[in-house]
Biopython code that builds the backbone (N, CA, C, O; Angstrom):
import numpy as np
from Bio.PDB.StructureBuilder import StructureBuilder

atoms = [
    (1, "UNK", "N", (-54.406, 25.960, 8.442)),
    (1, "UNK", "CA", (-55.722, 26.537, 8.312)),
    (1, "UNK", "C", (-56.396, 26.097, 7.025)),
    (1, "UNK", "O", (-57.615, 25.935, 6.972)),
    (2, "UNK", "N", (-55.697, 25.930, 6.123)),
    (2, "UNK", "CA", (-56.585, 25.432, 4.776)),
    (2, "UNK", "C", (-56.823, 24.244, 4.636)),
    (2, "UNK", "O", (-57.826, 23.888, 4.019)),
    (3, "UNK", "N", (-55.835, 23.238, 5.252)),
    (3, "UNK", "CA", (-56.502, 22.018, 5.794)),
    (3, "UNK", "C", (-57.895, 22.331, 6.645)),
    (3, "UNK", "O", (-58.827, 21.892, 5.971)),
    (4, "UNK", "N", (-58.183, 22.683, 7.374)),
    (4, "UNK", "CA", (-59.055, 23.155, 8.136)),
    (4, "UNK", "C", (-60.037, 23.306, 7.785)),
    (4, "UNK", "O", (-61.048, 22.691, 8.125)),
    (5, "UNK", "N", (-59.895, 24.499, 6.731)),
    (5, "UNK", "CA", (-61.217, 24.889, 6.141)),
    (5, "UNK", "C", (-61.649, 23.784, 4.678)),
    (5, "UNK", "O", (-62.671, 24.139, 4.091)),
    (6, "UNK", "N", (-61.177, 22.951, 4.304)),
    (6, "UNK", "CA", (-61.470, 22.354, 2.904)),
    (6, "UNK", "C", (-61.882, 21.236, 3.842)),
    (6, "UNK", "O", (-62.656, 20.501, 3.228)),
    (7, "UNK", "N", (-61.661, 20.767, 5.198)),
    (7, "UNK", "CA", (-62.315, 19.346, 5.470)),
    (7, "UNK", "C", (-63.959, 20.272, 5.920)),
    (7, "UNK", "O", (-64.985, 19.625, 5.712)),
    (8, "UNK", "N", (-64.084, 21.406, 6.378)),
    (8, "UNK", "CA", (-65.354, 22.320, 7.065)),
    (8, "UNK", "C", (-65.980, 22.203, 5.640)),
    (8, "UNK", "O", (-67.028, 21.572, 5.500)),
    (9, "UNK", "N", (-65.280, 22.877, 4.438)),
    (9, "UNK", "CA", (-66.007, 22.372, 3.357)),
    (9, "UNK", "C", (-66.719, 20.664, 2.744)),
    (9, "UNK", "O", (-67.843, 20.375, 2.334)),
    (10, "UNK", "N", (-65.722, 19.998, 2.894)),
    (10, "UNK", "CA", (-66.032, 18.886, 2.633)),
    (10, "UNK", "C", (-67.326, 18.292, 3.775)),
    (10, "UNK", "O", (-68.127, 17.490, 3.294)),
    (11, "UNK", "N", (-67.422, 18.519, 4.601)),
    (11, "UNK", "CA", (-68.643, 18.002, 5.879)),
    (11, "UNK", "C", (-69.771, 18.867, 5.187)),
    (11, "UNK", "O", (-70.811, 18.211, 5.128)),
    (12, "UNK", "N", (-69.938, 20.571, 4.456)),
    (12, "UNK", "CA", (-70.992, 21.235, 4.353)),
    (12, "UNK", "C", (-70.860, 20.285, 3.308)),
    (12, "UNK", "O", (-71.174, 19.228, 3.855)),
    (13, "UNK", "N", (-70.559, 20.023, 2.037)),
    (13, "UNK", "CA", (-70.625, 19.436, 0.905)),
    (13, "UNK", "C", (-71.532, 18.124, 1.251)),
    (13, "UNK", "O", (-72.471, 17.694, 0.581)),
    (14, "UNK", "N", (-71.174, 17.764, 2.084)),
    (14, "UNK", "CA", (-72.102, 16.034, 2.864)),
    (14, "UNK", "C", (-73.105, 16.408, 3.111)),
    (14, "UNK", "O", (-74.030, 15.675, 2.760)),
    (15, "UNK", "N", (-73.406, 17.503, 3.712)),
    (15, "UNK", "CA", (-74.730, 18.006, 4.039)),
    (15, "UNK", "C", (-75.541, 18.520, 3.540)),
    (15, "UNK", "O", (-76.618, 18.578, 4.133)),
    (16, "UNK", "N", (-75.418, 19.075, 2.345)),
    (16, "UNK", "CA", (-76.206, 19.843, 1.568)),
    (16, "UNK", "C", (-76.411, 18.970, 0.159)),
    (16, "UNK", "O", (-76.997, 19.419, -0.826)),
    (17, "UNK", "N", (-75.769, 17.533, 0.255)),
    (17, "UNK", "CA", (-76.181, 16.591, -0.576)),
    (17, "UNK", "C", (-76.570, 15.607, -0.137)),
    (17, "UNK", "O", (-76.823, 14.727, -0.959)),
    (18, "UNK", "N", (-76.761, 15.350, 1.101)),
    (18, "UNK", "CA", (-77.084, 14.394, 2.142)),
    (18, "UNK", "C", (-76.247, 12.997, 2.048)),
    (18, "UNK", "O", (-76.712, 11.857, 2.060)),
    (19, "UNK", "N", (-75.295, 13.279, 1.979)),
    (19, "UNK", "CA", (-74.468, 12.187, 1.516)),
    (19, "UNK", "C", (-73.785, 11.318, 2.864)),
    (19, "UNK", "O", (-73.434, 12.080, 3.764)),
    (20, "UNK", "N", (-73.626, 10.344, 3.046)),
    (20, "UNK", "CA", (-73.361, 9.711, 4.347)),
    (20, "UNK", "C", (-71.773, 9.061, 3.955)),
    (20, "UNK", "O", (-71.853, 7.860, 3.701)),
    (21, "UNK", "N", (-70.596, 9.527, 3.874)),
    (21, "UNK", "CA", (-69.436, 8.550, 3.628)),
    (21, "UNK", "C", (-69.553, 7.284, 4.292)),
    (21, "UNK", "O", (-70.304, 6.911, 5.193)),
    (22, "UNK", "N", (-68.792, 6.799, 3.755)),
    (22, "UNK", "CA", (-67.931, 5.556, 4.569)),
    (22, "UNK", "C", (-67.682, 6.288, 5.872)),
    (22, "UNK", "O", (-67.823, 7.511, 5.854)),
    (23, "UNK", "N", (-67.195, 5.465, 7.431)),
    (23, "UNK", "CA", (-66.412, 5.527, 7.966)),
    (23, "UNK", "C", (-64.971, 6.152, 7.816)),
    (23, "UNK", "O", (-64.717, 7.316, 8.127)),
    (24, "UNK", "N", (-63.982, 5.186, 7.267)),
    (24, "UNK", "CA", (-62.786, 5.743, 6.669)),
    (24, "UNK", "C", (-62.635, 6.975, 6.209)),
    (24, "UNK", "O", (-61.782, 7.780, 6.583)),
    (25, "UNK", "N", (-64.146, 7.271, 4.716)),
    (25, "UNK", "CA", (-63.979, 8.430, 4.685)),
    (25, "UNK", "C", (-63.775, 9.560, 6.063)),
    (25, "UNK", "O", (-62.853, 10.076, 6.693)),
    (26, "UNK", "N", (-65.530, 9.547, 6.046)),
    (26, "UNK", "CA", (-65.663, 10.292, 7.418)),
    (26, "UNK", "C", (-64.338, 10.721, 8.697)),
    (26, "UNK", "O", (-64.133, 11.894, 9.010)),
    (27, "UNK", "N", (-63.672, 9.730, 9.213)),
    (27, "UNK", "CA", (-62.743, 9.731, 10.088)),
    (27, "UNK", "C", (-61.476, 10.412, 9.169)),
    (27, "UNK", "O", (-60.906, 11.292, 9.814)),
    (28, "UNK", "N", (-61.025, 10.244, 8.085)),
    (28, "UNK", "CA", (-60.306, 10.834, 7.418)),
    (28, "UNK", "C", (-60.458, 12.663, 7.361)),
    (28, "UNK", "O", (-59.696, 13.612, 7.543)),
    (29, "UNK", "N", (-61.424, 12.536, 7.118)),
    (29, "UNK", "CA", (-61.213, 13.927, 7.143)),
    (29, "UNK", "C", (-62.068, 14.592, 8.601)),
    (29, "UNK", "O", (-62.134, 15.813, 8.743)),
    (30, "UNK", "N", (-62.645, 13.707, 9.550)),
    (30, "UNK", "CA", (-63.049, 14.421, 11.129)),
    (30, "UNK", "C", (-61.225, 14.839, 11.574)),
    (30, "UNK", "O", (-60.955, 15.830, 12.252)),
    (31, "UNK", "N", (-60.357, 14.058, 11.139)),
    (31, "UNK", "CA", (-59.765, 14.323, 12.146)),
    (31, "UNK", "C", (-59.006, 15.432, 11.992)),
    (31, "UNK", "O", (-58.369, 15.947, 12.911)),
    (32, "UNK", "N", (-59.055, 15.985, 10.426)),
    (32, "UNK", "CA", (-58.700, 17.324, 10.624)),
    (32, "UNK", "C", (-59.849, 18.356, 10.697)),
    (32, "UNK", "O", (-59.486, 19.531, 10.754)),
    (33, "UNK", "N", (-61.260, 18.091, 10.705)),
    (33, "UNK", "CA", (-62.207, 19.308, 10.841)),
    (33, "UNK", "C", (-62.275, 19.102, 12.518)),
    (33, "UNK", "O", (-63.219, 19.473, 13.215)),
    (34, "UNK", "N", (-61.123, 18.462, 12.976)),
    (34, "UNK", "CA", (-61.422, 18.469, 14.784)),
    (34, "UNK", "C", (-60.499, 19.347, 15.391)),
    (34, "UNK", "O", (-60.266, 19.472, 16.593)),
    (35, "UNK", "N", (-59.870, 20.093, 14.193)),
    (35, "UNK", "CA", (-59.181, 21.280, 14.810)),
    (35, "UNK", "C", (-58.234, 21.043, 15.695)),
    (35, "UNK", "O", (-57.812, 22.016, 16.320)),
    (36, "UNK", "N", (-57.694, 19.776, 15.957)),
    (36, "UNK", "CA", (-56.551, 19.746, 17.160)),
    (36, "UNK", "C", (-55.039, 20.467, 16.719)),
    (36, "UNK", "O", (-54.266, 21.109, 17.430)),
    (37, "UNK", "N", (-54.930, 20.086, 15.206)),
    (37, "UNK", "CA", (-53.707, 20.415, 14.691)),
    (37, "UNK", "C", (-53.478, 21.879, 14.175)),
    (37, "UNK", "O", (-52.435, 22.237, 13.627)),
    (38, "UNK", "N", (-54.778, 22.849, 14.453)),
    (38, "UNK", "CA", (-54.884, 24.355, 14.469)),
    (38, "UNK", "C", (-55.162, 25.026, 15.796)),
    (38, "UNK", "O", (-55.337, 26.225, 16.013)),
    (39, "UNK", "N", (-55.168, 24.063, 16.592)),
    (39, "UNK", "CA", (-55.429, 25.064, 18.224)),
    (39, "UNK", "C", (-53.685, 24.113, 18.577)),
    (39, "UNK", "O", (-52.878, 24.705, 19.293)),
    (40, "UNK", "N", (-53.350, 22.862, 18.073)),
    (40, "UNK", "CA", (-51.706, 23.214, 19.013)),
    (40, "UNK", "C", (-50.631, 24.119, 17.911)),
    (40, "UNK", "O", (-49.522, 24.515, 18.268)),
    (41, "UNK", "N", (-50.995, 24.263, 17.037)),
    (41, "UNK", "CA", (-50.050, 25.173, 16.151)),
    (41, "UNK", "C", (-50.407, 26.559, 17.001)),
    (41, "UNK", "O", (-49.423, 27.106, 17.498)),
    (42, "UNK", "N", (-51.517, 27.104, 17.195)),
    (42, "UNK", "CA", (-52.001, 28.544, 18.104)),
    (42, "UNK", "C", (-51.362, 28.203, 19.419)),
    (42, "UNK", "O", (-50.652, 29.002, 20.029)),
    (43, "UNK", "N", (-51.535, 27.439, 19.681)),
    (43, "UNK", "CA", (-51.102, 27.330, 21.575)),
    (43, "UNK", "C", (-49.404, 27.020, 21.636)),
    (43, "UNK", "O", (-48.807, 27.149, 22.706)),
    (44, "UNK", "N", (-48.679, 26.591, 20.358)),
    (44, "UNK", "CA", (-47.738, 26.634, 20.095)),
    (44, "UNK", "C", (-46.976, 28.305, 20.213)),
    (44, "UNK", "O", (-46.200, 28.785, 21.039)),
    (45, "UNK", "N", (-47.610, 28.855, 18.995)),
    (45, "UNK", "CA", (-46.692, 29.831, 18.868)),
    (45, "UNK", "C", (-47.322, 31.059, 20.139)),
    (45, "UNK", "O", (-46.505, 31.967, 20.294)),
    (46, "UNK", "N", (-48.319, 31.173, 20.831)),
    (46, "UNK", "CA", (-48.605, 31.860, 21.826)),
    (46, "UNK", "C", (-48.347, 31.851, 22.952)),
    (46, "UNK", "O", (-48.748, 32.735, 23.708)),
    (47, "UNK", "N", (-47.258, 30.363, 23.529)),
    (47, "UNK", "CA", (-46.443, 30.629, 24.529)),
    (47, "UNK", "C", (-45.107, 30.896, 23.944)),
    (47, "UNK", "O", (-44.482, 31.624, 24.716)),
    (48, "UNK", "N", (-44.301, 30.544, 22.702)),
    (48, "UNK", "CA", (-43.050, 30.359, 22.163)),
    (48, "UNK", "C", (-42.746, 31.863, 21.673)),
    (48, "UNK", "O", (-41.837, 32.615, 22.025)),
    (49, "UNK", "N", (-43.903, 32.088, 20.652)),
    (49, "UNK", "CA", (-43.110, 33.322, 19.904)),
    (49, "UNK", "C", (-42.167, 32.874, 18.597)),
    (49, "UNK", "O", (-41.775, 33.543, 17.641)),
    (50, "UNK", "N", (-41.950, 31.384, 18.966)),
    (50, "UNK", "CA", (-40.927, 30.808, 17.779)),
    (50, "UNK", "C", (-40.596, 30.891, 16.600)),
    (50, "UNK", "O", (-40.522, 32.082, 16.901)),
    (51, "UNK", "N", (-40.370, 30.848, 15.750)),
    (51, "UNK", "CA", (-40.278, 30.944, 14.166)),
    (51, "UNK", "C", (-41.247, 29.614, 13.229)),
    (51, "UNK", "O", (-41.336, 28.687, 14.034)),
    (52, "UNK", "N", (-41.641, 29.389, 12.500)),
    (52, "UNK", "CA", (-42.380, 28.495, 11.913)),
    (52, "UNK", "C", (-41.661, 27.024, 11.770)),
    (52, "UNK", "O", (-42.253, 25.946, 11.823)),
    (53, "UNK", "N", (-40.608, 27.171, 11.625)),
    (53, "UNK", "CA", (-39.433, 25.841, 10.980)),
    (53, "UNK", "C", (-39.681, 24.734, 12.206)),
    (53, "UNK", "O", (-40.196, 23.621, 12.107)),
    (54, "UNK", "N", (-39.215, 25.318, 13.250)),
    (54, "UNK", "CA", (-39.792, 24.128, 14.283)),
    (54, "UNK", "C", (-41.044, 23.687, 14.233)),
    (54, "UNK", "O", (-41.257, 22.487, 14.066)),
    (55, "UNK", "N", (-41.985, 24.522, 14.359)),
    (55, "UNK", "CA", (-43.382, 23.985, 14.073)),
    (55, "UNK", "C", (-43.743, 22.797, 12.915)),
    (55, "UNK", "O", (-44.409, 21.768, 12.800)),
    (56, "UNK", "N", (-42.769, 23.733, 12.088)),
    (56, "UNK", "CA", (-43.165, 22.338, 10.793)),
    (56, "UNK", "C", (-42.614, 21.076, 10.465)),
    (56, "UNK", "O", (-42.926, 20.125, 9.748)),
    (57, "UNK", "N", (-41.495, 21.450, 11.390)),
    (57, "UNK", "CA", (-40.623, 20.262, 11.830)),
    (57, "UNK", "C", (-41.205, 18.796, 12.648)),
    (57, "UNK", "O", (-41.274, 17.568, 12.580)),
    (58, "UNK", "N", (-41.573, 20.104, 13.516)),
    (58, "UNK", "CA", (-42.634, 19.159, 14.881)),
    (58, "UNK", "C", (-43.899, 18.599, 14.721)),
    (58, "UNK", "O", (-44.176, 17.790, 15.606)),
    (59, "UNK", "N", (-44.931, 18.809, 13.695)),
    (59, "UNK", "CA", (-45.717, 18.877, 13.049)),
    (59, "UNK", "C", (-45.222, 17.314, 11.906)),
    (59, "UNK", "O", (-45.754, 16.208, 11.993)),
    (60, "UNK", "N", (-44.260, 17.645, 11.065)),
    (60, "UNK", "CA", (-43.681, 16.502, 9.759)),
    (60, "UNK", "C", (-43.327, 15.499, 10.950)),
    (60, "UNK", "O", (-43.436, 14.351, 10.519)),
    (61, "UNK", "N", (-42.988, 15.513, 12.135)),
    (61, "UNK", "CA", (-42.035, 14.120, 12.932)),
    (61, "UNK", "C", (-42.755, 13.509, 13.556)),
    (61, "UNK", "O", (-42.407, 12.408, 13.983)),
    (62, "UNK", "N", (-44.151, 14.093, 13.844)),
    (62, "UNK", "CA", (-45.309, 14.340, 14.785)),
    (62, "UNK", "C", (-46.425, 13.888, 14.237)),
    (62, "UNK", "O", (-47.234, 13.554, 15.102)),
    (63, "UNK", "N", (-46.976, 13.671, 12.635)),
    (63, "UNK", "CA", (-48.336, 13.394, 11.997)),
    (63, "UNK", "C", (-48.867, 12.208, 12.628)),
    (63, "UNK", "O", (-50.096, 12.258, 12.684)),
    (64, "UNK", "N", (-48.253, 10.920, 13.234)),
    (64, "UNK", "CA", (-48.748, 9.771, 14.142)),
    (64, "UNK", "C", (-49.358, 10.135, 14.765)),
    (64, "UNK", "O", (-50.564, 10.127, 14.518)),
    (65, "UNK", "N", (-48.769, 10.745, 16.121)),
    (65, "UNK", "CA", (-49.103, 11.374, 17.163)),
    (65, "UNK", "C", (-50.691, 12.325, 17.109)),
    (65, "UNK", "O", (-51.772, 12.103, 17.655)),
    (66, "UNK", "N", (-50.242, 13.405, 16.222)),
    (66, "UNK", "CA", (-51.270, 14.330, 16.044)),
    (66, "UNK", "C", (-52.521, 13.157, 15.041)),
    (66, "UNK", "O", (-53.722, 13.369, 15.209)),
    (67, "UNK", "N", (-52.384, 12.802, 14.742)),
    (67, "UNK", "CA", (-53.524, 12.016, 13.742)),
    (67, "UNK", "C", (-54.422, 11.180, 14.806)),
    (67, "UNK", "O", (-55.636, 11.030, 14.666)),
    (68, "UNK", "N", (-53.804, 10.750, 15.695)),
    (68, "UNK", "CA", (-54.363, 10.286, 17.292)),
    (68, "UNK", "C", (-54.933, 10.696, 17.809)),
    (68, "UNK", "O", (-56.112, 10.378, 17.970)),
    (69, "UNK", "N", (-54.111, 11.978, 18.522)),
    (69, "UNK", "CA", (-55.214, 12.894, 19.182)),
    (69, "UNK", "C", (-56.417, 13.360, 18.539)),
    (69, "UNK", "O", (-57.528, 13.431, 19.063)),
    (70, "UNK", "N", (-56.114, 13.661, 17.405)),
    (70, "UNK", "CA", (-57.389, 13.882, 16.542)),
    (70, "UNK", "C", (-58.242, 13.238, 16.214)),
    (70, "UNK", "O", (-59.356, 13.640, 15.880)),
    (71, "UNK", "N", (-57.694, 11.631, 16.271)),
    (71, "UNK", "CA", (-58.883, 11.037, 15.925)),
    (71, "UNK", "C", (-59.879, 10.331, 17.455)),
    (71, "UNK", "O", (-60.948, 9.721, 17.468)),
    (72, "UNK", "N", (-59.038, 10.715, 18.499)),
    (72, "UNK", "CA", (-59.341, 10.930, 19.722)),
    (72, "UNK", "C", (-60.666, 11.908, 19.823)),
    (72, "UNK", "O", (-61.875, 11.691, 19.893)),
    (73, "UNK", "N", (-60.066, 12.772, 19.802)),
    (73, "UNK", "CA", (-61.380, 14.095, 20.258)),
    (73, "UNK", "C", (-62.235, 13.832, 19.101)),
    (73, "UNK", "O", (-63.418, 13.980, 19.411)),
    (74, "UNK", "N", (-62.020, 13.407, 17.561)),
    (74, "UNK", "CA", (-63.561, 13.507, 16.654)),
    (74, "UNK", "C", (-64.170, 12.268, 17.287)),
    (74, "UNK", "O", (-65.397, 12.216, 17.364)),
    (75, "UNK", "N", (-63.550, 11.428, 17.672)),
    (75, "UNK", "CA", (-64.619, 9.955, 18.077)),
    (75, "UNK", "C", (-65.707, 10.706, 19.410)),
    (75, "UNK", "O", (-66.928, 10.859, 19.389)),
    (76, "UNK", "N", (-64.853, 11.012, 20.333)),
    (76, "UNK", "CA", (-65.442, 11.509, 21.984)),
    (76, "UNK", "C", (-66.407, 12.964, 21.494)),
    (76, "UNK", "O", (-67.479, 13.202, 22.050)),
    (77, "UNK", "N", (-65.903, 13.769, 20.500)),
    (77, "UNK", "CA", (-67.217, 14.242, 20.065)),
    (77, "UNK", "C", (-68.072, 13.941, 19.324)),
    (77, "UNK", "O", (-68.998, 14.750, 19.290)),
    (78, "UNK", "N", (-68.158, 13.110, 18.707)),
    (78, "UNK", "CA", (-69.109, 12.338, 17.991)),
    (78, "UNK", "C", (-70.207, 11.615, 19.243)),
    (78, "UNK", "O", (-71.432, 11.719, 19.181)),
    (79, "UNK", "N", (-69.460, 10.884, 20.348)),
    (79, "UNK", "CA", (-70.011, 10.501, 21.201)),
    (79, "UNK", "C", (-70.907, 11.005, 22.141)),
    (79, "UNK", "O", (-71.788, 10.385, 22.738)),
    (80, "UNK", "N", (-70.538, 12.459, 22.241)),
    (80, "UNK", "CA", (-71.150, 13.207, 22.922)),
    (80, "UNK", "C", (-72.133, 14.264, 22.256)),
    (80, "UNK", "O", (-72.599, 15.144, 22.981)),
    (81, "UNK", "N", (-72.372, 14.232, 21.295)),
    (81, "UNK", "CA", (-73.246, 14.833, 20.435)),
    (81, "UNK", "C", (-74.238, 14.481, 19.155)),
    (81, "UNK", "O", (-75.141, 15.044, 18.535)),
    (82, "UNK", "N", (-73.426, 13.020, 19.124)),
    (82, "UNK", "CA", (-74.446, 12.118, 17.959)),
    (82, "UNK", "C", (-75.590, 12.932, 17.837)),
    (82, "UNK", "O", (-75.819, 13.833, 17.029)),
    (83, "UNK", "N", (-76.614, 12.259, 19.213)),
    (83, "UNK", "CA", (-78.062, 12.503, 18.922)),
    (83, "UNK", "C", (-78.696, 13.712, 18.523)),
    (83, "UNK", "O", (-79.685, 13.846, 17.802)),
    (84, "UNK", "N", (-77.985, 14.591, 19.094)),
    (84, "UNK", "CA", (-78.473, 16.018, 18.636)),
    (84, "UNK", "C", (-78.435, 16.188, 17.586)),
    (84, "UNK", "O", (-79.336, 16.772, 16.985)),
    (85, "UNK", "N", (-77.245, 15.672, 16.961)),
    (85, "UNK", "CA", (-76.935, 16.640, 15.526)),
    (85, "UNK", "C", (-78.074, 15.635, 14.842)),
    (85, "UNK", "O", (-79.023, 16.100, 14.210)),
    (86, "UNK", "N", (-77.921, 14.524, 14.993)),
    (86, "UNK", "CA", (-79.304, 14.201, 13.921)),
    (86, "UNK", "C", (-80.490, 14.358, 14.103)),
    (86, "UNK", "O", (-81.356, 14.405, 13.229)),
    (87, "UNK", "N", (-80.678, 14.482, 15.639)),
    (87, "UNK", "CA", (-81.890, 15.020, 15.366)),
    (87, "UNK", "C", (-82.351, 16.501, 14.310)),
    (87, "UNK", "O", (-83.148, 16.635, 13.381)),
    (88, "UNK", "N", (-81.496, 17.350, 14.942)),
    (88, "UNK", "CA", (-80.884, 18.520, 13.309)),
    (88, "UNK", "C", (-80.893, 18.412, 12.179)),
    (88, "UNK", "O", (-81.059, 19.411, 11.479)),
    (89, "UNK", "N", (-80.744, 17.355, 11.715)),
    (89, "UNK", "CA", (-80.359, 16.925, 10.881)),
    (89, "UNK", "C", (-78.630, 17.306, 10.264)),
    (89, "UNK", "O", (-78.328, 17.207, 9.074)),
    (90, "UNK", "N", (-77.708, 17.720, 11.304)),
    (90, "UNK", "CA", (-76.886, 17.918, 10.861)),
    (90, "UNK", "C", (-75.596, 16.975, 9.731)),
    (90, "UNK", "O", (-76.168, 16.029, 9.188)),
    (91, "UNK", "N", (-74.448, 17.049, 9.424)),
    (91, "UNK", "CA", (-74.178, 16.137, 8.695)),
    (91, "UNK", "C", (-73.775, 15.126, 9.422)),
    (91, "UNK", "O", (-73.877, 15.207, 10.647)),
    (92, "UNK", "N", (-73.021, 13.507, 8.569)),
    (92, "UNK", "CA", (-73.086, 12.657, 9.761)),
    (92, "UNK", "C", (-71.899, 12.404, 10.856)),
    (92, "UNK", "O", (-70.839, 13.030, 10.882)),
    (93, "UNK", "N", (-72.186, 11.630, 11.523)),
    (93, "UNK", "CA", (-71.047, 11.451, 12.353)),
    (93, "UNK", "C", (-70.181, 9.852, 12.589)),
    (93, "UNK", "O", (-70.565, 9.022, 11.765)),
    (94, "UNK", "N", (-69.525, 9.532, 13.184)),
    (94, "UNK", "CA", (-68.815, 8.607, 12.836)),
    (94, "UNK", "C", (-70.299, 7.306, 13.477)),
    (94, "UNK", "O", (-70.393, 6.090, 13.309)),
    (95, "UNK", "N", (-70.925, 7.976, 13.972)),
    (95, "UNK", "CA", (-71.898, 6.511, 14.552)),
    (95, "UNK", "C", (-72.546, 6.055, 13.733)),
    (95, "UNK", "O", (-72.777, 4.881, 13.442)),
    (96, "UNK", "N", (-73.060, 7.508, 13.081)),
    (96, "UNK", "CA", (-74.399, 7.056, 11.455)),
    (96, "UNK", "C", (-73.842, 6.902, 10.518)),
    (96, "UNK", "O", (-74.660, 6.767, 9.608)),
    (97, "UNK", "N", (-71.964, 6.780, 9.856)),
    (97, "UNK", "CA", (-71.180, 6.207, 9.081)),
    (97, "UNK", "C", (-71.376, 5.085, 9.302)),
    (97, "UNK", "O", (-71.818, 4.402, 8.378)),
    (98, "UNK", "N", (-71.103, 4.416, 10.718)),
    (98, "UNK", "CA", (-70.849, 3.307, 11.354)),
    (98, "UNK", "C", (-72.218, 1.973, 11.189)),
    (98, "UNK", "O", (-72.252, 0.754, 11.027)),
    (99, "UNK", "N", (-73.091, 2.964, 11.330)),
    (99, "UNK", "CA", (-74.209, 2.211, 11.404)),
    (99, "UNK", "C", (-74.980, 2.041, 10.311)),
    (99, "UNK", "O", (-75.906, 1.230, 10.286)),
    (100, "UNK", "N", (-74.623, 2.868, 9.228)),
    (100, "UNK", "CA", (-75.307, 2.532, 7.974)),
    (100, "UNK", "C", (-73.987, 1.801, 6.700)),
    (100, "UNK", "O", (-74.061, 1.502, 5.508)),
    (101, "UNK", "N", (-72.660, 1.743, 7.928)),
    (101, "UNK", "CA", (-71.879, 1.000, 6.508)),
    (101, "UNK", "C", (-72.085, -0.598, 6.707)),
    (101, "UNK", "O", (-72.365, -1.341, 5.767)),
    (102, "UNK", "N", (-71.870, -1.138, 8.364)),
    (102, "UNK", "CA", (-72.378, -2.326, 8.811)),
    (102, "UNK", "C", (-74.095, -2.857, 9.179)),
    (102, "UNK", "O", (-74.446, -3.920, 9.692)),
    (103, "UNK", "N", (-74.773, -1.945, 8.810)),
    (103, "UNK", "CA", (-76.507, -2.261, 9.376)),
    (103, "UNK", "C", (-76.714, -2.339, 10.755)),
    (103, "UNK", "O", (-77.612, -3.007, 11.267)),
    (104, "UNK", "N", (-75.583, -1.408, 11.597)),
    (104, "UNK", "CA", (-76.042, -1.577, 12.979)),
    (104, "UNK", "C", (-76.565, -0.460, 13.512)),
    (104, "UNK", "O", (-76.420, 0.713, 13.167)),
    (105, "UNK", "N", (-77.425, -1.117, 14.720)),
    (105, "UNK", "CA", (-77.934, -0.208, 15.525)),
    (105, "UNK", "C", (-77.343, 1.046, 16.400)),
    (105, "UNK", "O", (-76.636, 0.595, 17.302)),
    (106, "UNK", "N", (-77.390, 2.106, 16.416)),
    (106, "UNK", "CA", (-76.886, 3.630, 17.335)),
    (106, "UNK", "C", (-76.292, 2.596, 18.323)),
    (106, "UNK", "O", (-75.130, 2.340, 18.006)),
    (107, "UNK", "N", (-76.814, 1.752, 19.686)),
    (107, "UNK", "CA", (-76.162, 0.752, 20.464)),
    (107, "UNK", "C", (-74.997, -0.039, 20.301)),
    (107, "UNK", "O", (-74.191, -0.452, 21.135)),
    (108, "UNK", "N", (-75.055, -0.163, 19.173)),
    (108, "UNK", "CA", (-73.957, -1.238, 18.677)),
    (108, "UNK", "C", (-72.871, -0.152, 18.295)),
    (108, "UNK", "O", (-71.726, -0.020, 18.727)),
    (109, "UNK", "N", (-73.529, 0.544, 17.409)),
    (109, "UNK", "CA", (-72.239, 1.431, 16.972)),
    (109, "UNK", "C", (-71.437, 2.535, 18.058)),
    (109, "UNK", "O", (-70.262, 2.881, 17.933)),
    (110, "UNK", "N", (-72.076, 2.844, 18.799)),
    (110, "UNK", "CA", (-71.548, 3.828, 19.976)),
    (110, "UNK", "C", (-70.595, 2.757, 20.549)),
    (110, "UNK", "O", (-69.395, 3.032, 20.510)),
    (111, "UNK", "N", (-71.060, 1.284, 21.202)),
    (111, "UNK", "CA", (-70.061, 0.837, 21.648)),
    (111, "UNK", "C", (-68.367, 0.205, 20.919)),
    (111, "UNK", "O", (-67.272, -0.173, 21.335)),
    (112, "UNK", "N", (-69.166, 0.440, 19.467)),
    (112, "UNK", "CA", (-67.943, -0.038, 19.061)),
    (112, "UNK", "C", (-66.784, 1.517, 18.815)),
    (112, "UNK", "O", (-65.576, 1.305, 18.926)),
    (113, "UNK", "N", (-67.165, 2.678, 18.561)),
    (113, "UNK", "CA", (-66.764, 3.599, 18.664)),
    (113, "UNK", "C", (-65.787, 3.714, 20.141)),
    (113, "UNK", "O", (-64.649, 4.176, 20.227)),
    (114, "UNK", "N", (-66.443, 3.269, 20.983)),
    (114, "UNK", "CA", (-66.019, 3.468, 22.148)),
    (114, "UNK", "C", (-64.294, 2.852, 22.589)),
    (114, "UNK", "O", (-63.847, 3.029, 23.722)),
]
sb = StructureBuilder()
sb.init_structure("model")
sb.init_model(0)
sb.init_chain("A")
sb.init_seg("    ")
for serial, (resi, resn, name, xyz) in enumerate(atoms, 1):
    if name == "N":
        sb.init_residue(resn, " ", resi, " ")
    sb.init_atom(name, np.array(xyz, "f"), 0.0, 1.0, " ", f" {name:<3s}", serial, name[0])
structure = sb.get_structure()
């Protein structure tokens, strides 16, 4: 969870200075404000009941894996919500990283995201 909340911080911090990372940055820390590695730790212990040690076990043997999926779902939501959020002006996403670290167009960058 405090992973969690310091990358939620770090995205308001982008936003309220209008700051656009890198890519790298950006994806570095989407893939833990994408919450995958706090909804399978919940969906973990809410069918198990288990004790924590496995979790953190499974979790330390597992960071490949989980860093994947995560960076899975921040790309496919990025994809599916780009336009809105800027129109919002919300903070950025991996397309307007993408497109203002190489000079490309939303077109170019969605497909390379893809």
């Amino acid at each position: 969870w405090a992973d969690f909340c310091k990358a939620l911080l770090v995205e308001a911090e982008w936003y309220n200075k209008s700051h656009i990372p890198t890519l790298e940055e950006y994806l570095r820390n989407g893939c833990i404000s994408s919450s995958v590695s706090v909804l399978l730790v919940h969906s973990f212990f809410s069918i198990t009941h288990e004790g924590t040690k496995e979790m953190a076990d499974f979790l330390h043997k597992n960071e490949d894996l989980l860093y994947n999926i995560s960076l899975i779902v921040r790309l496919n939501n990025d994809l599916g919500t780009s336009a809105a959020e800027q129109e919002r002006g919300d903070s950025p996403s991996s397309i307007v990283c993408y497109m203002r670290e190489v000079n490309a167009s939303e077109e170019t960058a969605r497909k390379n995201i893809k």
